[in-house]
C-alpha positions as CSV (number, residue, x, y, z in Angstrom):
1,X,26.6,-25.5,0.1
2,X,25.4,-25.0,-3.6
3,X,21.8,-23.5,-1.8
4,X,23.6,-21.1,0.3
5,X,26.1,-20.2,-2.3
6,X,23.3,-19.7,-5.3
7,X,21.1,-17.2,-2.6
8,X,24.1,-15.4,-1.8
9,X,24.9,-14.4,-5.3
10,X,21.1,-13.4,-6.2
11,X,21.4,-11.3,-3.3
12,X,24.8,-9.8,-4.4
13,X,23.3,-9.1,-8.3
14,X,20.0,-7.7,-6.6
15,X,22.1,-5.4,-4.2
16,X,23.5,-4.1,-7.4
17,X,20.7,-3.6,-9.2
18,X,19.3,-1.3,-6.5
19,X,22.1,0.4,-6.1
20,X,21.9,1.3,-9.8
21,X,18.4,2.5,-9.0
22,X,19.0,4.8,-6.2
23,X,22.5,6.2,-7.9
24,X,20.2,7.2,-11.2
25,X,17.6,8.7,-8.2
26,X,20.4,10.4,-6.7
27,X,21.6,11.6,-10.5
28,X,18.5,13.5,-11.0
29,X,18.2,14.8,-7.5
30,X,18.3,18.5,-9.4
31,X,16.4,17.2,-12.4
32,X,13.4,19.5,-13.1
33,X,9.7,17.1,-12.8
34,X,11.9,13.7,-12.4
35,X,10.2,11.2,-10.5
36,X,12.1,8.9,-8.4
37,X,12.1,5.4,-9.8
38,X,11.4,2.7,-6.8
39,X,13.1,-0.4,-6.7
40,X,10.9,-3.3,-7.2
41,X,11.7,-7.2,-6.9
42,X,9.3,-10.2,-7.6
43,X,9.9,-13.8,-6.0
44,X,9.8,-16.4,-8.9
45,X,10.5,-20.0,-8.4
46,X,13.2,-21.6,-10.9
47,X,12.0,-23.8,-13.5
48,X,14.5,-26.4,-14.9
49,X,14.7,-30.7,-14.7
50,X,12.9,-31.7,-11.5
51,X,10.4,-29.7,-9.4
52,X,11.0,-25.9,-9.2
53,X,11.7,-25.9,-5.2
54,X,14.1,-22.9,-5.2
55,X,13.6,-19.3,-5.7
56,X,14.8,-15.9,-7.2
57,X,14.4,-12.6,-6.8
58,X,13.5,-10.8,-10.3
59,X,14.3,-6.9,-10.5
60,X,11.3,-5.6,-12.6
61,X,10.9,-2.0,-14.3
62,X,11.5,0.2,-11.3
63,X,8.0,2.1,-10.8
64,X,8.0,5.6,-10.3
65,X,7.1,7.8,-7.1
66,X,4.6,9.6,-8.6
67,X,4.2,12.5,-6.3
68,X,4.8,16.2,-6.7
69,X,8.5,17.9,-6.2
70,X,8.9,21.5,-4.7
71,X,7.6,23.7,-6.7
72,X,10.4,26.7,-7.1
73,X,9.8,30.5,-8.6
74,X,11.8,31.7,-11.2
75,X,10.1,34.3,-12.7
76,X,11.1,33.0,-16.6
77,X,8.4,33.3,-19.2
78,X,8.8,30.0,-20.4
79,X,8.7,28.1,-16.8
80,X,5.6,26.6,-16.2
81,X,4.8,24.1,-13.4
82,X,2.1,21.8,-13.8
83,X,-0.4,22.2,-10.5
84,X,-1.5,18.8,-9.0
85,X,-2.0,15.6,-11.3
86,X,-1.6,16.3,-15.0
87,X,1.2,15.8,-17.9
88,X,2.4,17.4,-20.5
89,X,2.5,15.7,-24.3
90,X,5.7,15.6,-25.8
91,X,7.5,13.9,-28.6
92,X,10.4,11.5,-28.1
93,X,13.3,11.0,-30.1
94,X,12.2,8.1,-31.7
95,X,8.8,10.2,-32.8
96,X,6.2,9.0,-30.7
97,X,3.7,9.9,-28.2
98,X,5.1,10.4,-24.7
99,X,4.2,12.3,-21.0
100,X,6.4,14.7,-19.2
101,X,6.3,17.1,-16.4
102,X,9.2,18.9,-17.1
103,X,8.4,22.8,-17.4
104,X,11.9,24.5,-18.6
105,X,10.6,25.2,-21.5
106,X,13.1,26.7,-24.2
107,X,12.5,28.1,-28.1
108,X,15.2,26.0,-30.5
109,X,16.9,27.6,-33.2
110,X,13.8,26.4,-36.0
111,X,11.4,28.6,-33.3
112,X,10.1,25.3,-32.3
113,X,8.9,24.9,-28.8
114,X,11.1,22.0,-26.7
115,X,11.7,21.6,-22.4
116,X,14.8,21.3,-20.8
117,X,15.9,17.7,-22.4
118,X,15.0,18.5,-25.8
119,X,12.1,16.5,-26.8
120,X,9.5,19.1,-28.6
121,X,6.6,20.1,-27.0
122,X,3.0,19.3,-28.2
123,X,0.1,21.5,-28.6
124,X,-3.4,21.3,-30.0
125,X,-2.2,20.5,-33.8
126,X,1.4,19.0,-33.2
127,X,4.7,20.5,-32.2
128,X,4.8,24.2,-31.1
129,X,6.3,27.1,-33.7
130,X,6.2,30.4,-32.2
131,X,7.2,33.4,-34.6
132,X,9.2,36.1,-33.8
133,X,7.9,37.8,-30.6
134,X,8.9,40.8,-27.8
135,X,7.1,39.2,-25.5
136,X,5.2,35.9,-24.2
137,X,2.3,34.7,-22.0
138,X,1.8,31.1,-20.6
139,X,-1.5,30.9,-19.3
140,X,-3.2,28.7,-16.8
141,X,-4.5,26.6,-19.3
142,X,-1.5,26.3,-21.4
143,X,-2.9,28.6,-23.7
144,X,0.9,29.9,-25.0
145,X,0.2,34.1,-26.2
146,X,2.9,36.8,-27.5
147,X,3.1,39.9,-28.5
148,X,4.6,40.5,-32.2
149,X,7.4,42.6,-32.4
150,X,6.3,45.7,-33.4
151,X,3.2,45.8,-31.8
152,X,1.4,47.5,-29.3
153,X,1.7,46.5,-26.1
154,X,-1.5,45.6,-25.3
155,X,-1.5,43.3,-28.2
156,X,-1.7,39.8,-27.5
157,X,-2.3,37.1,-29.9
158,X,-3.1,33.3,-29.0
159,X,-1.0,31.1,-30.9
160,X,-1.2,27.6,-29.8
161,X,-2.0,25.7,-26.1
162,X,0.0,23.1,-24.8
163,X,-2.0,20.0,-24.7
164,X,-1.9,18.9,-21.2
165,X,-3.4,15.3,-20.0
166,X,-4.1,13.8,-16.7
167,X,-3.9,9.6,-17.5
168,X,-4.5,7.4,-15.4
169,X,-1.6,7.0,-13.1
170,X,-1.9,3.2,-12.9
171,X,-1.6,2.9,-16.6
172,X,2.0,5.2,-16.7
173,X,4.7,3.3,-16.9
174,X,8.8,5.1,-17.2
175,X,10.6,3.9,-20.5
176,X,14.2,4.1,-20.8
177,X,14.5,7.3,-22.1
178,X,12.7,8.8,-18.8
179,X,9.6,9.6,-20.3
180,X,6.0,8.1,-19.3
181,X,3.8,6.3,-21.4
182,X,0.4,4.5,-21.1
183,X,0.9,0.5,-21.0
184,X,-1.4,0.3,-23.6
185,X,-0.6,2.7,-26.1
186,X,-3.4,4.5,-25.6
187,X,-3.3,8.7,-26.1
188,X,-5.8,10.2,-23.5
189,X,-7.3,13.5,-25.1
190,X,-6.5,16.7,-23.7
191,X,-7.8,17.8,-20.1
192,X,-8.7,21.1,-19.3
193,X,-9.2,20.5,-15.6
194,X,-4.9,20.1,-15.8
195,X,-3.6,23.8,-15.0
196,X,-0.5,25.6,-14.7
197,X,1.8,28.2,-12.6
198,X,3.6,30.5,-15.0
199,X,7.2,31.2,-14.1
200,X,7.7,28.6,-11.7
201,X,9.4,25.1,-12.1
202,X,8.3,21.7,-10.6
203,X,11.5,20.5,-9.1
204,X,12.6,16.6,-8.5
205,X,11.1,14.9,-6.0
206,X,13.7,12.7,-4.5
207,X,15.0,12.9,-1.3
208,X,18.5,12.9,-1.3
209,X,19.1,12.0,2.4
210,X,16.8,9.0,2.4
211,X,19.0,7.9,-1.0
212,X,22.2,8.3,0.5
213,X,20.4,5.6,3.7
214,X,19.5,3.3,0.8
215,X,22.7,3.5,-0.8
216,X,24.8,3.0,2.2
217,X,22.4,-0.2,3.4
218,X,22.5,-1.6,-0.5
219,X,26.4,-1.5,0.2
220,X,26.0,-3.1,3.4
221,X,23.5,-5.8,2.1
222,X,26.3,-6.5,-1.0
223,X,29.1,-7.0,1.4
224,X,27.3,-9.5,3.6
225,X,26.6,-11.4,0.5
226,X,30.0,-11.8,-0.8
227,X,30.7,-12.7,3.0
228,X,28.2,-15.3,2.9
229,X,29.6,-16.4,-0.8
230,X,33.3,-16.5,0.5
231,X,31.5,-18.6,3.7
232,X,30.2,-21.5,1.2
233,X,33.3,-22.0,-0.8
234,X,35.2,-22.7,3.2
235,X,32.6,-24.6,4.0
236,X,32.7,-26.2,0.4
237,X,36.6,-26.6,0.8
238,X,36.1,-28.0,4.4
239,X,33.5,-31.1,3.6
240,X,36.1,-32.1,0.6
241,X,39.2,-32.4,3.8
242,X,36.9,-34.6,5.6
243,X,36.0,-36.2,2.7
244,X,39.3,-37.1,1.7
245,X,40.3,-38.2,5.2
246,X,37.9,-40.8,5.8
247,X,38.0,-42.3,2.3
């Protein structure tokens, strides 16, 4: 009873855990550039005094569905969507190097260039500054242009370029904070072949019917565990009556 009992709760915990996954999914569902995480479970046999003859399923670091979203117009200046494979550098919170593909970009109150959650966006010498300006070009190439107010219109001045990458997508991995890095800390330089589509936004890419189906089917999956959980403790309670009646 012990065997069926122990697989019935690692189901139960694991059902959780991909619920947790596909409710985070369905969370960012309207998330510009999020990447559906994908639940991901390794068999491992459990060590302990005698021979490891029994099994568990591990959750591991959900991977990430790395393919495009819908790609939305807006028509906003600072909306840039990132054509095909490619990255854009960022900063995280705690200061380091880290890969996004979130366009909504947006001018804090220090003029200093951020996206949509904050984290400042790099260019070729560090985080972004823009000066006052009337108006501002995002080019194909990141190259990031404005007009000083004041000045003619035809007057255009270069002031940084984003600094766009295309890693290898086998050495991304997600971190907690949502952001991708490389596995090995490495930094790949800048890639001019990465291009962009002003005013337009990369949306999510999950699909939000096929999450509600996984949902409802890690629901279903949790239920039959408990099931087979209250199952062992009858069958538990049963062998102990017969037990006591023919002692």
């Amino acid at each position: 009873m012990d065997r069926l009992l122990y697989i019935a709760m690692n189901g139960a915990r694991n059902a959780q855990y991909g619920q947790q996954v596909v409710a985070n999914n369905l969370a960012n569902a309207s998330t510009v550039g999020f990447k559906a995480q994908i639940e991901h479970f390794e068999s491992e046999p459990v060590y302990g005094p005698g021979h490891p003859v029994r099994a568990y399923a591990s959750e591991r670091i959900p991977a990430a569905d790395l393919a495009s979203g819908p790609v939305m117009t807006t028509g906003r200046d600072l909306d840039v969507a990132i054509n095909g494979e490619g990255w854009m550098e960022v900063q995280a919170a705690d200061g380091s190097v880290a890969y996004s593909r979130r366009g909504d970009l947006r001018i804090d109150a220090s003029g200093l260039l951020t996206n949509g959650s904050g984290q400042l966006v790099m260019g070729e010498g560090g985080p972004i500054t823009l000066p006052d300006f009337e108006s501002l070009v995002i080019g194909r190439d990141g190259s990031i242009s404005i007009r000083a107010a004041g000045q003619a219109a035809s007057t255009l001045v270069t002031i940084d370029r984003l600094r766009l990458v295309k890693p290898d997508p086998a050495l991304l991995e997600r971190g907690e904070d949502g952001l991708f890095r490389t596995r090995d800390g490495s930094q790949p330089e800048a890639d001019a072949s990465v291009t962009l589509t002003g005013g337009a936004l990369e949306g999510s890419n999950v699909n939000s019917v096929e999450a509600m189906v996984n949902m409802m089917e890690y629901a279903r999956f949790y239920e039959t565990q408990v099931k087979l959980m209250n199952l062992a403790n009858e069958n538990d309670a049963a062998s102990s009556r017969l037990m006591r009646l023919s002692g």
